[in-house]
C-alpha positions as protocol buffer text, in pm:
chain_id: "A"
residue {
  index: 1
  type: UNK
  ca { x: -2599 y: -608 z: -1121 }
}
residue {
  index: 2
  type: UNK
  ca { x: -2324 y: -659 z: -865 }
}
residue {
  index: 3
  type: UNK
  ca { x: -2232 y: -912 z: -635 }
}
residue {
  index: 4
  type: UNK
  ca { x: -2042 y: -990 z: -324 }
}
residue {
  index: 5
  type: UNK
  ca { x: -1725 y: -1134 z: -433 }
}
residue {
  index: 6
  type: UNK
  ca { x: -1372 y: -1181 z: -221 }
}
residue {
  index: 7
  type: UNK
  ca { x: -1113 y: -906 z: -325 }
}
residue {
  index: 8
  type: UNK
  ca { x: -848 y: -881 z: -56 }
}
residue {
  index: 9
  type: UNK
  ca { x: -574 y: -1177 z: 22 }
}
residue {
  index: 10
  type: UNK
  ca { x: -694 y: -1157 z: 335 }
}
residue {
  index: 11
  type: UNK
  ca { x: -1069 y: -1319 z: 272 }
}
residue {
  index: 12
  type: UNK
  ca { x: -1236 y: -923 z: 335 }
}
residue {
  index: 13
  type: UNK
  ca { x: -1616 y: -919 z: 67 }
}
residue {
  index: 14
  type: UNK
  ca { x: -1673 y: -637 z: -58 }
}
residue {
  index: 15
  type: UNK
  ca { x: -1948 y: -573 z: -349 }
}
residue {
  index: 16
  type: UNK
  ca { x: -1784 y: -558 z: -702 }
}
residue {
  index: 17
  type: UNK
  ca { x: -1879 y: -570 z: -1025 }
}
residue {
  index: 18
  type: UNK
  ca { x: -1803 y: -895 z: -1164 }
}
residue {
  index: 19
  type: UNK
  ca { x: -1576 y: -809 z: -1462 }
}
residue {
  index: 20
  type: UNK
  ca { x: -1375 y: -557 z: -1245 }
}
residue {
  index: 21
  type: UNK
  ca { x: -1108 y: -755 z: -1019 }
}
residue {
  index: 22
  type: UNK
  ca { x: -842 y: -604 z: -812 }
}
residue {
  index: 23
  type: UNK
  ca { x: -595 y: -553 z: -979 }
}
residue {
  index: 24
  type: UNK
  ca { x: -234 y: -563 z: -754 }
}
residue {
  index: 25
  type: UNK
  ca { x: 60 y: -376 z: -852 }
}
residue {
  index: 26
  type: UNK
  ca { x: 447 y: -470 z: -785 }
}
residue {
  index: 27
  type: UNK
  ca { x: 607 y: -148 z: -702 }
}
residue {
  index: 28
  type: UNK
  ca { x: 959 y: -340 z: -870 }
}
residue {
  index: 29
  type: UNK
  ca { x: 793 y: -359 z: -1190 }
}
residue {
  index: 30
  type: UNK
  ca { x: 581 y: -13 z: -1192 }
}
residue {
  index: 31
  type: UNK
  ca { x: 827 y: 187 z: -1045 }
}
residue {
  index: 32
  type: UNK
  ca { x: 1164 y: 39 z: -1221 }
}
residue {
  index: 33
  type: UNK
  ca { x: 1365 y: 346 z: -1384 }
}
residue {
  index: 34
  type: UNK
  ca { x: 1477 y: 693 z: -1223 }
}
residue {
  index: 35
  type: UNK
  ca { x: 1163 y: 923 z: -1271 }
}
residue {
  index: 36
  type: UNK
  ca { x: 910 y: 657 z: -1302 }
}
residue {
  index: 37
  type: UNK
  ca { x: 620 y: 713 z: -1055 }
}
residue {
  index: 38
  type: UNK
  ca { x: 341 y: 586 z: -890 }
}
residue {
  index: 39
  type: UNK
  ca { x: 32 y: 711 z: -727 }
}
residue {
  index: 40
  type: UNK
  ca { x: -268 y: 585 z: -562 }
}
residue {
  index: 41
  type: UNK
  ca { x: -561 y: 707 z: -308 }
}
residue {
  index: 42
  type: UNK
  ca { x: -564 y: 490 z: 7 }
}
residue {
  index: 43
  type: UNK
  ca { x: -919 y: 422 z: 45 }
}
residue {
  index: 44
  type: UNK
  ca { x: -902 y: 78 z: 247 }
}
residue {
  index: 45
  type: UNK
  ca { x: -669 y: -129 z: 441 }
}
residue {
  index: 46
  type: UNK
  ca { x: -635 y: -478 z: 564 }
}
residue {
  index: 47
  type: UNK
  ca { x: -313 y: -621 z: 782 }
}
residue {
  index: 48
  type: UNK
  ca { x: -238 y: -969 z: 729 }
}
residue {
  index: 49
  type: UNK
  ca { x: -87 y: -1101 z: 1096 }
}
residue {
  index: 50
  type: UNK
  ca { x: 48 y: -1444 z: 944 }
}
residue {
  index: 51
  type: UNK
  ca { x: 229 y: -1282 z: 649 }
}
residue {
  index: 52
  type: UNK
  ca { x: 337 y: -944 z: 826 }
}
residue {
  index: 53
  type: UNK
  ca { x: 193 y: -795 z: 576 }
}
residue {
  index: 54
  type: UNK
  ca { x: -36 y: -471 z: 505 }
}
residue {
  index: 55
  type: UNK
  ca { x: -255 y: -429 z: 155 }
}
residue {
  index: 56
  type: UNK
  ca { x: -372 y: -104 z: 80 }
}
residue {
  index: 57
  type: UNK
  ca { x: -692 y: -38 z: -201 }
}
residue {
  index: 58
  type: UNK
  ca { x: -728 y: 198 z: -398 }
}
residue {
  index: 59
  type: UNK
  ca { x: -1112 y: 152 z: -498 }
}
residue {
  index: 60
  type: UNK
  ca { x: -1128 y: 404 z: -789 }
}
residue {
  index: 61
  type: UNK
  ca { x: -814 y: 290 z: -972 }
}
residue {
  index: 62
  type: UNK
  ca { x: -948 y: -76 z: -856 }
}
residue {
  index: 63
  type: UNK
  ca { x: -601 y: -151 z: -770 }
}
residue {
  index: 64
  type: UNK
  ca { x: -417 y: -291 z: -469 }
}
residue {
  index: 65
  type: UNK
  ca { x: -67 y: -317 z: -303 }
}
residue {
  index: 66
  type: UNK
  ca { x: 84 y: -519 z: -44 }
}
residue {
  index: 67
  type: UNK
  ca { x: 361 y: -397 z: 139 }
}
residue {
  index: 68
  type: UNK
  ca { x: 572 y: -684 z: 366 }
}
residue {
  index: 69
  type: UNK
  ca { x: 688 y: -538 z: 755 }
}
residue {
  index: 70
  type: UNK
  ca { x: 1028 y: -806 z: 719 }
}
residue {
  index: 71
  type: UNK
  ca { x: 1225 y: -863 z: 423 }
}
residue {
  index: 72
  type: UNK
  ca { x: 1237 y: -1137 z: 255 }
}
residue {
  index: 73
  type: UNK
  ca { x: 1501 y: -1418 z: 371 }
}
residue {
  index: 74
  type: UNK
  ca { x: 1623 y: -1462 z: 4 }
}
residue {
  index: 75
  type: UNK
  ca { x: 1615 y: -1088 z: -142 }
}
residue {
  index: 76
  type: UNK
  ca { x: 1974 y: -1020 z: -261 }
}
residue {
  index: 77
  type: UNK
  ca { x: 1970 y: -625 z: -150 }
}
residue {
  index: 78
  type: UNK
  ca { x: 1895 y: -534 z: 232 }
}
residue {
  index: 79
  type: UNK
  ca { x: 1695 y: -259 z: 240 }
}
residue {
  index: 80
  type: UNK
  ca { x: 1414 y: -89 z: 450 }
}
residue {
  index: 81
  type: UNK
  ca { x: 1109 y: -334 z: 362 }
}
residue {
  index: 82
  type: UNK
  ca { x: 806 y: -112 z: 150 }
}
residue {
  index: 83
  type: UNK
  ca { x: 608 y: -188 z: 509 }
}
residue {
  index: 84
  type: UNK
  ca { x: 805 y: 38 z: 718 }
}
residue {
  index: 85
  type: UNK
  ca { x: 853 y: 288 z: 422 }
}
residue {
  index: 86
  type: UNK
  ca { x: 480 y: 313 z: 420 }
}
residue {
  index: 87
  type: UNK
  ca { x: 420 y: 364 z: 745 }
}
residue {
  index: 88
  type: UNK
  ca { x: 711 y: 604 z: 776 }
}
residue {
  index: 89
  type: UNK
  ca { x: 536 y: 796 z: 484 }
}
residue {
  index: 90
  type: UNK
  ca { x: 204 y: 835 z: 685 }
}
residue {
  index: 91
  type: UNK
  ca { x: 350 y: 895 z: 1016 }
}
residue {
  index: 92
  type: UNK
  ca { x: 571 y: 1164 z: 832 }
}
residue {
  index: 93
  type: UNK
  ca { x: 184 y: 1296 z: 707 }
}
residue {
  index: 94
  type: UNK
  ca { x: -5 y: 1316 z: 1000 }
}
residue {
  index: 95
  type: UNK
  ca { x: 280 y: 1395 z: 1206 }
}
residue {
  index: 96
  type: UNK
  ca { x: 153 y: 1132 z: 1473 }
}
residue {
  index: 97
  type: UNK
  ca { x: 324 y: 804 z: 1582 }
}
residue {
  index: 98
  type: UNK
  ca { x: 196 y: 468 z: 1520 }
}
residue {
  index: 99
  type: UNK
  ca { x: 244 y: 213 z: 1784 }
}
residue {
  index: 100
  type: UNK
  ca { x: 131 y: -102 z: 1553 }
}
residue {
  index: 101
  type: UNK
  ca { x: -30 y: -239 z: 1223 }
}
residue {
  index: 102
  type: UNK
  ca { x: -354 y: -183 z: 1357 }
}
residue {
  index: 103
  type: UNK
  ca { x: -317 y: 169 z: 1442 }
}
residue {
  index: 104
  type: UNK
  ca { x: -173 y: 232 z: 1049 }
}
residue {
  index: 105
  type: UNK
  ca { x: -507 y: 20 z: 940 }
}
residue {
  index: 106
  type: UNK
  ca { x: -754 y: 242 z: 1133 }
}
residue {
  index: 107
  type: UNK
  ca { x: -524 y: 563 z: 1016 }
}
residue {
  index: 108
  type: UNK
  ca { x: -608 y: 485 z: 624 }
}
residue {
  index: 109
  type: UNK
  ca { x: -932 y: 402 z: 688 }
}
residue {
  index: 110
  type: UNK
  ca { x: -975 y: 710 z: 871 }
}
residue {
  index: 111
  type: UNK
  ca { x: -774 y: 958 z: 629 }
}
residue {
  index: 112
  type: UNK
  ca { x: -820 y: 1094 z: 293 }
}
residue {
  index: 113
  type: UNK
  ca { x: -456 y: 979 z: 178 }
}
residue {
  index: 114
  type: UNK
  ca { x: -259 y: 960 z: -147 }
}
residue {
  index: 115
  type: UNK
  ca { x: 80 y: 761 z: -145 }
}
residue {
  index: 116
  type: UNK
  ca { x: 327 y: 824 z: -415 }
}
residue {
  index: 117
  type: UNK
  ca { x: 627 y: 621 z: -494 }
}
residue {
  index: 118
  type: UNK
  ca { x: 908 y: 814 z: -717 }
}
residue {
  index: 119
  type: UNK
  ca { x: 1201 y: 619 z: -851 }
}
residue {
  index: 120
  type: UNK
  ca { x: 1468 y: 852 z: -762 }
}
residue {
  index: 121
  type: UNK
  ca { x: 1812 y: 656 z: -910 }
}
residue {
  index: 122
  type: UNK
  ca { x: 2082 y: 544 z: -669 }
}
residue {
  index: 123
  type: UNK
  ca { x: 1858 y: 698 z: -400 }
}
residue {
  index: 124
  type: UNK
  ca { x: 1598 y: 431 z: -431 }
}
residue {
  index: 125
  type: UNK
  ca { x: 1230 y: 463 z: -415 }
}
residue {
  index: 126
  type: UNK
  ca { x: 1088 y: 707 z: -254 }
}
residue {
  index: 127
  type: UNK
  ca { x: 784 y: 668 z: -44 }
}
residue {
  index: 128
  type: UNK
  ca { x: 558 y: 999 z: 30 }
}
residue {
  index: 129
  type: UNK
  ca { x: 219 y: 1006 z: 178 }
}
residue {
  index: 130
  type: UNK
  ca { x: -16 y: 1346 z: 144 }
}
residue {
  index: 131
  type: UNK
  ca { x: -338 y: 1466 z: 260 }
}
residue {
  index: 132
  type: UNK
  ca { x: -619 y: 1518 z: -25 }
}
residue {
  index: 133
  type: UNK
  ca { x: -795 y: 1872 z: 26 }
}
């Protein structure tokens, strides 16, 4: 039997079995050493206005990832925050622009994407976004 249960950061119900909770993955710790890769199906997407932040499901995997728009005040490396990266990614997809956080919400929820993230040495991590078939 399921229930309705709270699975997002940003208070969103969904039903879920009970002894199945989102799991969310830090891209630093999956995606650590040149080659290592990661890949998930965008199925959902919620934008979190207070922490300029976007979370992205993955239902099947029953995992999650938040990606942060600014970078963090006390992070010792400046880089591109995994926000913009993502959104790069999709724009780069659907070759279309988007305007806003909203727009990138209604875009995922509204495509059949995959994002990957490849650990490609002194280059960095490299964020791609592709269409499923």
């Amino acid at each position: 039997m399921s229930e309705t249960t709270q699975t997002t950061l940003f208070g969103e119900f969904v039903e879920k079995q009970p002894d199945e909770p989102l799991q969310f993955v830090k891209v630093y710790e999956v995606v650590e050493a040149d080659g290592d890769q990661f890949t998930m199906h965008l199925n959902s997407a919620a934008y979190n206005d207070e922490r300029d932040c976007i979370t992205v499901i993955d239902s099947e995997k029953n995992c999650a990832l938040t990606a942060y728009f600014t970078q963090h005040p006390e992070s010792k490396y400046q880089s591109t925050p995994d926000g913009i990266r993502l959104g790069r990614a999709i724009q780069r997809c659907v070759r279309a622009t988007v305007n806003d956080a909203d727009e990138l919400v209604a875009l995922i929820k509204s495509q059949d994407l995959v994002l990957n993230i490849t650990y490609k040495g002194e280059k960095g991590r490299a964020w791609s976004v592709t269409r499923l078939a």
